[in-house]
N, C-alpha and C positions, 0 to 999 in steps of 0.2 A: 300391219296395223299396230301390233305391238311393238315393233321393233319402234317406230314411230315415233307410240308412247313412251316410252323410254328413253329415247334422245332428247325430247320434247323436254320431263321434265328434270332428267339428271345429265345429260348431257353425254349420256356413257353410249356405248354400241352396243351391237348385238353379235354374237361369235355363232355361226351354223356349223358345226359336224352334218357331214353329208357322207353317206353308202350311198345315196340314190342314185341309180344312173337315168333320172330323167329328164338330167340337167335341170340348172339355176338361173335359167332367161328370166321368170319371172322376178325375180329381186333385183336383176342384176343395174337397175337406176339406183339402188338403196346401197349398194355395193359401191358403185361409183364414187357414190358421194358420201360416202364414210360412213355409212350408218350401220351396214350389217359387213361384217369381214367373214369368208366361208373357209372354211377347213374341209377338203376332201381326201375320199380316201383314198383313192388314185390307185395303185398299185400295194396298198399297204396290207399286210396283212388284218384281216378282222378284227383277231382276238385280239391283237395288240393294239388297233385301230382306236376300238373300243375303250380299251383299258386306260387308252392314255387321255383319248377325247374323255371321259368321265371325270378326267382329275385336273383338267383345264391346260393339259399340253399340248402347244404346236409343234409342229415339225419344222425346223429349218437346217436349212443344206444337207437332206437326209436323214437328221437327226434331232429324238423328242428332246422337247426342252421347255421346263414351267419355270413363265417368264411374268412372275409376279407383277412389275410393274405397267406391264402388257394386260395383264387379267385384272390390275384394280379400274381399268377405263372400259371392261364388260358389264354392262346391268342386267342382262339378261343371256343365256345357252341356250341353243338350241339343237337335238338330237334329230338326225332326220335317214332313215327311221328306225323304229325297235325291228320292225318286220327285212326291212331293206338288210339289216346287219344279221339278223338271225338267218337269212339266207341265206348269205354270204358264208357264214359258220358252217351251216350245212352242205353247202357244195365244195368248201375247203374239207368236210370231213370225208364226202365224197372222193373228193381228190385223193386223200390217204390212204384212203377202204382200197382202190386203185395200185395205190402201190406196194399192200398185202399188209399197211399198218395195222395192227389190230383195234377196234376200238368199243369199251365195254364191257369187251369179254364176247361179246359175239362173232361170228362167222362171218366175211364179209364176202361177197358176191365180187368178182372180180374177171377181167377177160382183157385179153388184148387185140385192138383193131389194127388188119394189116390191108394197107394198103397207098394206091399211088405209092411206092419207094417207102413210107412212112408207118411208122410204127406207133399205136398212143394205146396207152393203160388206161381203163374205163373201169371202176367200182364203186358199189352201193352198199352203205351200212346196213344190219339186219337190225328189225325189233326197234324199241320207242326211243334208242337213244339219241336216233338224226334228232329227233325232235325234242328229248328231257334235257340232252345238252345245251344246246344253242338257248332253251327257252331258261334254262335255269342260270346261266353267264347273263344272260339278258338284263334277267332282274336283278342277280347281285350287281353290274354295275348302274343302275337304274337308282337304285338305293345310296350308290355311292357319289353318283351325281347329284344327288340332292343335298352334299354339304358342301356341291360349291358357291362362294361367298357373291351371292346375286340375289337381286330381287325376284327374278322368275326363271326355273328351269322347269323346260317344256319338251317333252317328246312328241314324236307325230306317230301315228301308226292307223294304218287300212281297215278296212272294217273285215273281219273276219270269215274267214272262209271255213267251207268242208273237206280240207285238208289231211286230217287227224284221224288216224290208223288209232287209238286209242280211245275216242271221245265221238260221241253224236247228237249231244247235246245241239238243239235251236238255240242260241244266245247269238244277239251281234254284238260285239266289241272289241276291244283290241285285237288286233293279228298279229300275233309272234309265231309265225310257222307253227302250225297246227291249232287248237284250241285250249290246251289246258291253261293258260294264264288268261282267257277271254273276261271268263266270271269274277278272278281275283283280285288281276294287274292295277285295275280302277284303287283300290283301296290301299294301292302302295303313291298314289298323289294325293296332294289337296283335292284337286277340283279333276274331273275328267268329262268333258265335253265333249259329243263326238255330231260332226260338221258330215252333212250328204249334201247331194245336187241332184236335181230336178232338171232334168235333160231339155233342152226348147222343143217344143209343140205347136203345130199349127201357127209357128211364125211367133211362138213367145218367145221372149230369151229364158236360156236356164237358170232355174232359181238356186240359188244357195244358201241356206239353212244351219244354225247351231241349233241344238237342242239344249234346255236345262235342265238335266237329272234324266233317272231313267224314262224310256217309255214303250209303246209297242209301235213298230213302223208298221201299218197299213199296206206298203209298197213293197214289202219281203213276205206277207203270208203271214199278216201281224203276229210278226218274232218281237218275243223283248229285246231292246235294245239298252247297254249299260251306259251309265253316265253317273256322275259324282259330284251334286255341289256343296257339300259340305255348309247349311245354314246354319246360323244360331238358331234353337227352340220359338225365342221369343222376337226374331225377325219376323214381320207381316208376309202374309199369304204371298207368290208371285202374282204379279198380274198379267205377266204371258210366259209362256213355257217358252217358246220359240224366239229364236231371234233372226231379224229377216231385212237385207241380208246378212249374211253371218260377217259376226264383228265380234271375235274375242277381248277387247279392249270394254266393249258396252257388258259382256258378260261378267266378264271380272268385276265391273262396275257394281253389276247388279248384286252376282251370288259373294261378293266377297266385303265390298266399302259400304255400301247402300247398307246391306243388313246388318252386318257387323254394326254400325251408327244404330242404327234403328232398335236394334236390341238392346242395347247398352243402355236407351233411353227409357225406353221397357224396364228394366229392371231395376234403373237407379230409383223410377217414381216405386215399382212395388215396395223395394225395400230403406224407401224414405231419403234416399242420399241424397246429395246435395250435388 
């Protein structure tokens, strides 16, 4: 829907970075017809994956390369996901704990499986750094993809899970392997919105849902749930929290053009402008 908006009214495309392996069928009409072009990460390594997707490089013929005239026909980035990559970090740290790299300072648990003919090294980091690492990369390039020169960069990320060897915190919100950036991450965007679904029933179809700002779900053992829409003060009350079905495009409408207007007009009459 975004991607949409954006073509619609600038004419630009949308660029996805993708870790996810749960494949792109759904976009891939919007793909076709020039609207969203996907970057994945294929065989790349993460942290480099990352690093480079943040600063608006492709890969071509094996090798990164920022292709200014290529990124001034992007309106919008798209990160997909914070969770999907943080993963990915951690079974690469995995992989090294494996091969007796040290990582931390801690101990790393390590063994080798033998069998059929073959031989493979299996090890596991000790202690919170599988998860301080991967979550603290995350957010520095998070941060850094917000200076790229776009109208809208957007991360995706799962609703959060009970993961986390350090934290037991009930909150749902972002998932970056474990929970310590659940309660924070929000307040490093504009706007943070977080989209569930409503499984079909009795021959309904399932419903799909944005939320506006925080709330408590009902359907988890009313947990709070985090969301972020940043209103002006003098923006008028919502008149529905939810939006149904979910349309980040009517969201954006609401918590960002709508009130921002509305306020504006709000304050010019209080302080007499013109």
């Amino acid at each position: 829907m975004l991607a949409e908006d954006i073509f619609k009214r600038t004419g630009k495309k949308t660029r996805v970075y993708t870790a996810d392996r749960g494949g792109t069928d759904p976009i891939r009409p919007h793909v076709d017809l020039g609207i969203i072009e996907i970057v994945e990460i294929g065989d790349s390594d993460p942290w480099i994956f990352i690093n480079k997707a943040v600063r608006g490089f492709i890969k071509i013929d094996g090798k990164w390369v920022l292709d200014k005239e290529r990124n001034s026909m992007v309106g919008f980035y798209a990160f997909e996901s914070a969770h999907g990559i943080a993963k990915l970090m951690k079974l690469d740290m995995e992989r090294k704990a494996g091969m007796g790299i040290s990582i931390g300072g801690d101990t790393n648990s390590s063994f080798e499986a033998n069998g059929e003919g073959e031989k493979l090294k299996i090890g596991s980091t000790k202690g919170y750094q599988k998860f301080a690492i991967p979550q603290t990369r995350i957010q520095e390039e998070i941060l850094e993809s917000q200076r790229l020169d776009a109208e809208y960069v957007l991360w995706t990320a799962g609703a959060s899970k009970d993961d986390d060897e350090v934290s037991a915190n009930r909150v749902i919100g972002p998932d970056v392997i474990g929970k310590a950036l659940t309660t924070t991450l929000p307040m490093d965007f504009n706007y943070t919105f977080r989209m569930s679904v409503i499984p079909s029933q009795g021959g309904k179809l399932e419903r799909h849902l944005l939320y506006l700002g925080s709330h408590v779900d009902t359907l988890a053992g009313n947990t709070p749930s985090m969301g972020n829409i940043r209103r002006p003060l003098d923006a008028p009350p919502l008149k529905e929290l939810i939006i149904e079905p979910a349309d980040i495009v009517k969201a954006l409408q609401v918590v960002r053009l709508d009130a921002a207007k509305a306020a504006t007009e709000v304050i010019r009459k209080r302080l007499g402008m013109k």
